[in-house]
C-alpha positions as CSV (number, residue, x, y, z in Angstrom):
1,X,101.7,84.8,90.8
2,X,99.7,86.9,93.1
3,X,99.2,89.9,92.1
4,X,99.3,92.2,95.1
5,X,101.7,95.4,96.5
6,X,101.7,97.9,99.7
7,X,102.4,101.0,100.4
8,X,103.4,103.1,103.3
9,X,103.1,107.2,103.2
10,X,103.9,109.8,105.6
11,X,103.6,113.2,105.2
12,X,103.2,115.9,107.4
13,X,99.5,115.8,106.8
14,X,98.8,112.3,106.7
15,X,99.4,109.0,107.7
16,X,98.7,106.3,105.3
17,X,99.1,102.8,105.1
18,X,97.6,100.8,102.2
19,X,97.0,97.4,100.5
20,X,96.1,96.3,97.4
21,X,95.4,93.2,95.6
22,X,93.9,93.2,92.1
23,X,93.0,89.2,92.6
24,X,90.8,89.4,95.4
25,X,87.0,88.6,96.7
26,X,86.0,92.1,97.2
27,X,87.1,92.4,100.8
28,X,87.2,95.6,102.3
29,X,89.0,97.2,105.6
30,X,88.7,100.9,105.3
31,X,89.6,103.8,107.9
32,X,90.1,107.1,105.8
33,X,88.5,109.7,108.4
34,X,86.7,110.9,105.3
35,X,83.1,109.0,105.5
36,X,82.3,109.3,101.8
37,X,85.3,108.6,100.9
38,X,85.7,105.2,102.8
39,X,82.3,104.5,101.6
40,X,83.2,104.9,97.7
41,X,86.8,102.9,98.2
42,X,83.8,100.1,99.4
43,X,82.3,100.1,96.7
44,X,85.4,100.6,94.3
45,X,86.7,97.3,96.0
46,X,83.5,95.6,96.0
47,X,82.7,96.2,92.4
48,X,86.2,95.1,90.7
49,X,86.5,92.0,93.0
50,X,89.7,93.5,94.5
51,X,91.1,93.4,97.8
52,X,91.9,96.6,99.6
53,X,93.3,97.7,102.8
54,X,93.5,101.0,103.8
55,X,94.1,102.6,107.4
56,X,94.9,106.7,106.8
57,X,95.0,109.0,109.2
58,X,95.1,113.3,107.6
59,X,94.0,116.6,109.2
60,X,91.0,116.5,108.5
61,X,89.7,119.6,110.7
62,X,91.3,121.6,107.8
63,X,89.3,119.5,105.0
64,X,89.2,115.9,103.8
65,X,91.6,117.1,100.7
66,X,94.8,116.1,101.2
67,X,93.3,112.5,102.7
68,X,91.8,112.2,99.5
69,X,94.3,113.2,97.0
70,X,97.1,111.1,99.2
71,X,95.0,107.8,98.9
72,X,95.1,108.4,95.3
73,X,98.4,108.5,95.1
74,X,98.8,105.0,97.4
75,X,96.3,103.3,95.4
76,X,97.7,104.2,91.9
77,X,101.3,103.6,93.6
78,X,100.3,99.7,94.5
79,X,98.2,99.4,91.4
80,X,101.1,100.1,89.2
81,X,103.2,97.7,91.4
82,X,100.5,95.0,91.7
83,X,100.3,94.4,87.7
84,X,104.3,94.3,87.4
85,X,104.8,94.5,83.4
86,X,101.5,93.7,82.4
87,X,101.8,91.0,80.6
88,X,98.8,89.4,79.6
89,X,96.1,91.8,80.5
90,X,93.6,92.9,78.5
91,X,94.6,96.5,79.0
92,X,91.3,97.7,78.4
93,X,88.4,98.3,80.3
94,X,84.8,99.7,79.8
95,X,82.1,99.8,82.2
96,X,78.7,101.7,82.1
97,X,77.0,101.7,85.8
98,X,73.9,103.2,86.3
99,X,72.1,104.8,90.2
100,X,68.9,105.1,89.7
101,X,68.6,108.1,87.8
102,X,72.3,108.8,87.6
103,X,74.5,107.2,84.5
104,X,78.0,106.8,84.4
105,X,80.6,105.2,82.1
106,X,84.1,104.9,82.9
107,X,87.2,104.0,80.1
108,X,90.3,102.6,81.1
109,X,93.5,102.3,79.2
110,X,96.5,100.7,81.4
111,X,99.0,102.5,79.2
112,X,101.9,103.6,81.1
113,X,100.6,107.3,79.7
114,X,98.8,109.4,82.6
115,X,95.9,111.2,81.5
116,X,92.6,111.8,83.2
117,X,89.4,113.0,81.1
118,X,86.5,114.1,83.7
119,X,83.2,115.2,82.5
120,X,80.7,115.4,85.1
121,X,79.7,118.4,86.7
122,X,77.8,117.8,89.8
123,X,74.6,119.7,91.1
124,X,75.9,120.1,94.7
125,X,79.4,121.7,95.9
126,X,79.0,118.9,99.1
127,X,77.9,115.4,100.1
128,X,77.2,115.8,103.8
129,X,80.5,117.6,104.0
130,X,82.6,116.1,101.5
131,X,83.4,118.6,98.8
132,X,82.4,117.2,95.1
133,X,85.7,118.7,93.6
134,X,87.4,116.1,95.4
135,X,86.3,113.2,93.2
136,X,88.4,114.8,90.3
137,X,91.3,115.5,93.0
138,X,91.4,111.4,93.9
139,X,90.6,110.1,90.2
140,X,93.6,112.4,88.9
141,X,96.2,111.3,91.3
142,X,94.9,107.9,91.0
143,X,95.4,108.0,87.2
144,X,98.5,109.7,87.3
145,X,100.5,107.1,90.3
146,X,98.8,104.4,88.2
147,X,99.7,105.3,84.8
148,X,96.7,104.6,83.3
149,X,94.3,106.7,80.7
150,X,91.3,107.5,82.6
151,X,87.5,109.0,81.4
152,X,85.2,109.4,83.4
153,X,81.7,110.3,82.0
154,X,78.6,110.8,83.7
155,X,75.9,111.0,80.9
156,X,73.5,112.1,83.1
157,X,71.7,112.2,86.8
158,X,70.6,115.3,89.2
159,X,71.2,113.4,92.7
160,X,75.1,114.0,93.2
161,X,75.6,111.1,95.7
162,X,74.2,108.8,93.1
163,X,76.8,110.4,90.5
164,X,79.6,109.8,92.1
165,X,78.9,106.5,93.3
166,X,78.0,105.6,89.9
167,X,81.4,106.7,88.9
168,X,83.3,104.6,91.8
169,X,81.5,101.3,91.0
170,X,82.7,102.1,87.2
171,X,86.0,102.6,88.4
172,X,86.0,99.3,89.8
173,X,84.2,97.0,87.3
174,X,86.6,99.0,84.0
175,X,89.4,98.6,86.0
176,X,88.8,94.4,86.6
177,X,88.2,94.2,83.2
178,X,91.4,95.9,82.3
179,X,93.5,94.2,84.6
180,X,91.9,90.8,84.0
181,X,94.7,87.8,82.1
182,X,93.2,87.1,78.8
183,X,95.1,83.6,77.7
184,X,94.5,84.9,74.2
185,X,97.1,87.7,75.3
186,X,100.8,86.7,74.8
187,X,103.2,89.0,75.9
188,X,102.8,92.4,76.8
189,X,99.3,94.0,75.4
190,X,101.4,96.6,72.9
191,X,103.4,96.6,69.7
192,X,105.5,98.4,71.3
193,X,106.6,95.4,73.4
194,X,106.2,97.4,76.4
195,X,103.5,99.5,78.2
């Protein structure tokens, strides 16, 4: 069964129409208005072997926030619809990536309990003219739609482009780990019986 959902989201700030599929290649088709931002989804998608349209349209001549924060929310939206009850994932997923001088480590637990845990502090308020406080903005709503336990730690680094891009390609190899079908799995990943 494929794993795979959409969404469609219109506000009176943006525009956004998004696809997701946690089996994929890697394949990428990204308008977000917001360059860094369509740059990290890249390499989000690229890094956790997913699939991921997105075409989102915001006012951005205010600022790139509310494009940012409302792709969080499509993408946790279709990620909690893609993986359905969950049955048979690992749940889990750990992933250290290093850029250059940069370190990150993101934790993943997909377990229906929203929480995001963001330690990085950033040397520079901007990349080009993306504002850093942003990151926490997308991860946050992302976590939240998605459900998921999120930590994000960046250990160290002093270039903030290579922090946050450390972070994104985390994101996406901690998140194809968690969502990956382990066969030794049977059921739903809980003793609950539920996530």
């Amino acid at each position: 069964m494929e794993r795979f959902a959409s969404v469609e989201r219109k506000t009176n700030e943006t525009e956004i129409s998004l696809k997701f599929g946690v089996d994929g290649e890697g394949n990428s088709s990204i308008k977000t208005g917001v360059p860094f931002m369509t740059h990290m989804l890249d390499l989000f998608t690229k890094h956790g072997k997913f699939d991921l349209s997105v075409d989102a349209k915001g006012d951005t001549e205010v600022d790139d926030h509310h494009t940012t924060e409302d792709i969080g929310i499509c993408l946790g939206q279709t990620l909690l619809e893609a993986l359905g009850d969950k049955r048979g994932i690992k749940r889990y997923g750990n992933a250290f990536v290093p850029m250059d001088e940069a370190l990150a480590q993101v934790v993943i637990d997909l377990s229906n309990r929203p929480h995001l845990e963001f330690r990085a502090e950033f040397p520079s308020q901007k990349v080009g003219t993306f504002d850093t406080e942003l990151v926490h903005e997308f991860l946050w709503k992302f976590a939240l739609e998605a459900r998921m336990n999120l930590h994000v730690v960046v250990h160290y680094g002093h270039n903030t482009h290579h922090m946050i891009e450390a972070i994104f390609k985390a994101l996406g190899r901690a998140l194809d780990e968690a969502t990956t079908i382990d066969p030794r799995v049977k059921g739903i990943p809980s003793t609950k019986g539920m996530l």
